[in-house]
PADOLO-218643 format. One record per residue (C-alpha): residue number from 1; x, y, z. Coordinates in nm, 2 decimals, always signed. Last residue first. Example, Ala and Ser with C-alpha at 12.3 -4.5 7.8 and 13.67 -1.06 7.14 Angstrom:
BEGIN
+------+--------+--------+--------+
! resi !     xx !     yy !     zz !
+------+--------+--------+--------+
!    2 !  +1.37 !  -0.11 !  +0.71 !
!    1 !  +1.23 !  -0.45 !  +0.78 !
+------+--------+--------+--------+
//
This chain:
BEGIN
+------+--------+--------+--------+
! resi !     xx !     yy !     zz !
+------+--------+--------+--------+
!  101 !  +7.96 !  -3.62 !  +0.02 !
!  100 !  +7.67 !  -3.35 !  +0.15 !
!   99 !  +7.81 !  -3.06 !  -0.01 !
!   98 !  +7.86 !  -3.26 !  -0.34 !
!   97 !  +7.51 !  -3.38 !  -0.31 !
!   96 !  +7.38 !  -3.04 !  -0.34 !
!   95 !  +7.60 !  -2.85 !  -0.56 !
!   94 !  +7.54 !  -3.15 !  -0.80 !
!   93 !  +7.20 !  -3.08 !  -0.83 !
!   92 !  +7.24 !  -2.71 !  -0.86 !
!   91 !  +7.46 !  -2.79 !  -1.17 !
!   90 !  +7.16 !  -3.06 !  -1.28 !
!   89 !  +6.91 !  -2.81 !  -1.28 !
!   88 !  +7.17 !  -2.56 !  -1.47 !
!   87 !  +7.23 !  -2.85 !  -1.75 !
!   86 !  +6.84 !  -2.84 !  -1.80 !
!   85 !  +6.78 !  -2.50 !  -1.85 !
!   84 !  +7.06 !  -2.47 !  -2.05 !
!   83 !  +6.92 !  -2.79 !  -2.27 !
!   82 !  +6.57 !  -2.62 !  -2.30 !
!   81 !  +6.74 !  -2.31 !  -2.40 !
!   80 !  +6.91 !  -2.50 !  -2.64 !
!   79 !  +6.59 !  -2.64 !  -2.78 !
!   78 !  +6.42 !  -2.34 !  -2.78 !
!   77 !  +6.72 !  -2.13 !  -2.97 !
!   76 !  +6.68 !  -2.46 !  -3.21 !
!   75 !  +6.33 !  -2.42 !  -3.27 !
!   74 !  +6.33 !  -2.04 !  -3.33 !
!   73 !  +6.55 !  -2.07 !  -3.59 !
!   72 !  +6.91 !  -2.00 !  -3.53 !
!   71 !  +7.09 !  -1.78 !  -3.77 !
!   70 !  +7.15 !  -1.50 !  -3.48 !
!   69 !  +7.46 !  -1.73 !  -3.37 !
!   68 !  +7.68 !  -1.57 !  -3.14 !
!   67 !  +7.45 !  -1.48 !  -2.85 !
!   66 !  +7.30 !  -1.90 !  -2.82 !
!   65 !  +7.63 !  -2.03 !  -2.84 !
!   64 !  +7.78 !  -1.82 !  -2.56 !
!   63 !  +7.46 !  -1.97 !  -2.36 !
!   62 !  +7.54 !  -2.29 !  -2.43 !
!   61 !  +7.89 !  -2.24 !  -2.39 !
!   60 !  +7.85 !  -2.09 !  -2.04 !
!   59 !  +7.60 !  -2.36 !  -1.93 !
!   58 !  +7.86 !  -2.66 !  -2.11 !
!   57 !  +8.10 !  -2.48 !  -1.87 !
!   56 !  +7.89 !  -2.51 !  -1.57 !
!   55 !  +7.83 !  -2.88 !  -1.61 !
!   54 !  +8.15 !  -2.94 !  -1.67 !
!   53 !  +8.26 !  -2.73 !  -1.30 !
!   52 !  +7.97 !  -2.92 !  -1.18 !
!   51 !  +8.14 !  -3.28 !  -1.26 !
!   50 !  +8.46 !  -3.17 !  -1.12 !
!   49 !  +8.30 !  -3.07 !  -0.82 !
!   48 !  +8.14 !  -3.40 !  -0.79 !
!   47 !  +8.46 !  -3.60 !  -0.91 !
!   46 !  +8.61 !  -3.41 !  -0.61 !
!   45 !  +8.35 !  -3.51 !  -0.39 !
!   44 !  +8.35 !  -3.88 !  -0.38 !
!   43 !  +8.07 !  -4.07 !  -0.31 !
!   42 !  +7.82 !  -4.01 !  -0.58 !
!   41 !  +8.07 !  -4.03 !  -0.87 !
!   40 !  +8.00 !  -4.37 !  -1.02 !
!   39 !  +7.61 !  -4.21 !  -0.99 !
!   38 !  +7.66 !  -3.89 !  -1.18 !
!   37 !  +7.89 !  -4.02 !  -1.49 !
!   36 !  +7.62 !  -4.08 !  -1.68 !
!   35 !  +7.42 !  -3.76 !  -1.60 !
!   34 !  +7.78 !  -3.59 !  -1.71 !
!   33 !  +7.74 !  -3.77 !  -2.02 !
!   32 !  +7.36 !  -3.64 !  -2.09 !
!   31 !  +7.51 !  -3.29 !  -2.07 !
!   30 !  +7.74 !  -3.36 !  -2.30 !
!   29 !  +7.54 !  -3.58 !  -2.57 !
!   28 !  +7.28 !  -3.26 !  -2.52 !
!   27 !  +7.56 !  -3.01 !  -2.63 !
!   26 !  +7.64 !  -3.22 !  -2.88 !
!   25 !  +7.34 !  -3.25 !  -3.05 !
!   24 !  +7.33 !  -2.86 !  -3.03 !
!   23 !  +7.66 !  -2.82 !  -3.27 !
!   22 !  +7.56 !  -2.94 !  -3.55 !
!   21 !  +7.29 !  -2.66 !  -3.56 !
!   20 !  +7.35 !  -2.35 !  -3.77 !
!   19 !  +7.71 !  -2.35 !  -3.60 !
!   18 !  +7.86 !  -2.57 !  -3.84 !
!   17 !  +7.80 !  -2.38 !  -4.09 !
!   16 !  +7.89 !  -2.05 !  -3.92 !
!   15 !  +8.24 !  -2.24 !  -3.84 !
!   14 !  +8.29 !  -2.35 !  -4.20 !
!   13 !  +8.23 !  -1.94 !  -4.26 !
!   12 !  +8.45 !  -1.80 !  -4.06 !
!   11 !  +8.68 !  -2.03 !  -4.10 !
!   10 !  +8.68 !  -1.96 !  -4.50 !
!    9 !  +8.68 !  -1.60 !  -4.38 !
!    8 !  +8.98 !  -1.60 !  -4.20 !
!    7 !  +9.18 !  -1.82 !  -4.46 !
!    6 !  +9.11 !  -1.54 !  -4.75 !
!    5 !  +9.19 !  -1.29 !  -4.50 !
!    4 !  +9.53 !  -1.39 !  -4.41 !
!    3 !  +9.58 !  -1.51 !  -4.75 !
!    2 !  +9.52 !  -1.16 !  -4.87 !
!    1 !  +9.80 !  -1.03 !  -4.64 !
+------+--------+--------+--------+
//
């Protein structure tokens, strides 16, 4: 039972390290993927609706991030903001030309 709790908090705490700001580069390397994979997918609607389903899930994450960690400095909590903000302007983006494909 100790080992339970031993191993619990030694994820607990590799995953608060991790989460004090290795994780936002990668939200932004997602995001900017999706914009990557944008104009290949212009024409066909599924791999637009796929694309905004992505986009919508890095939002949720973002914003899931954002709740779990209170250790972000107010930099970081700005920057991801930034990067929700910015994933949501290209979700509504893709709602658009994905209606019109």
């Amino acid at each position: 039972m100790k080992f339970i709790y031993i191993l619990s908090f030694v994820s607990f705490i590799s995953w608060s390290t991790e989460a004090k700001g290795q994780n936002i580069p990668q939200f932004d390397n997602d995001v900017n993927s999706i914009y990557s994979e944008v104009e290949p997918s212009l024409f066909n609607k599924d791999q637009l609706d796929d694309l905004k389903n992505e986009t919508e899930q890095i939002v949720s994450d973002i914003e899931y991030f954002i709740k779990r960690n209170a250790n972000l400095t107010t930099t970081q909590t700005q920057e991801l903001n930034l990067l929700k903000k910015e994933a949501v302007s290209l979700e509504d983006f893709l709602s658009v030309i994905g209606d019109g494909s």
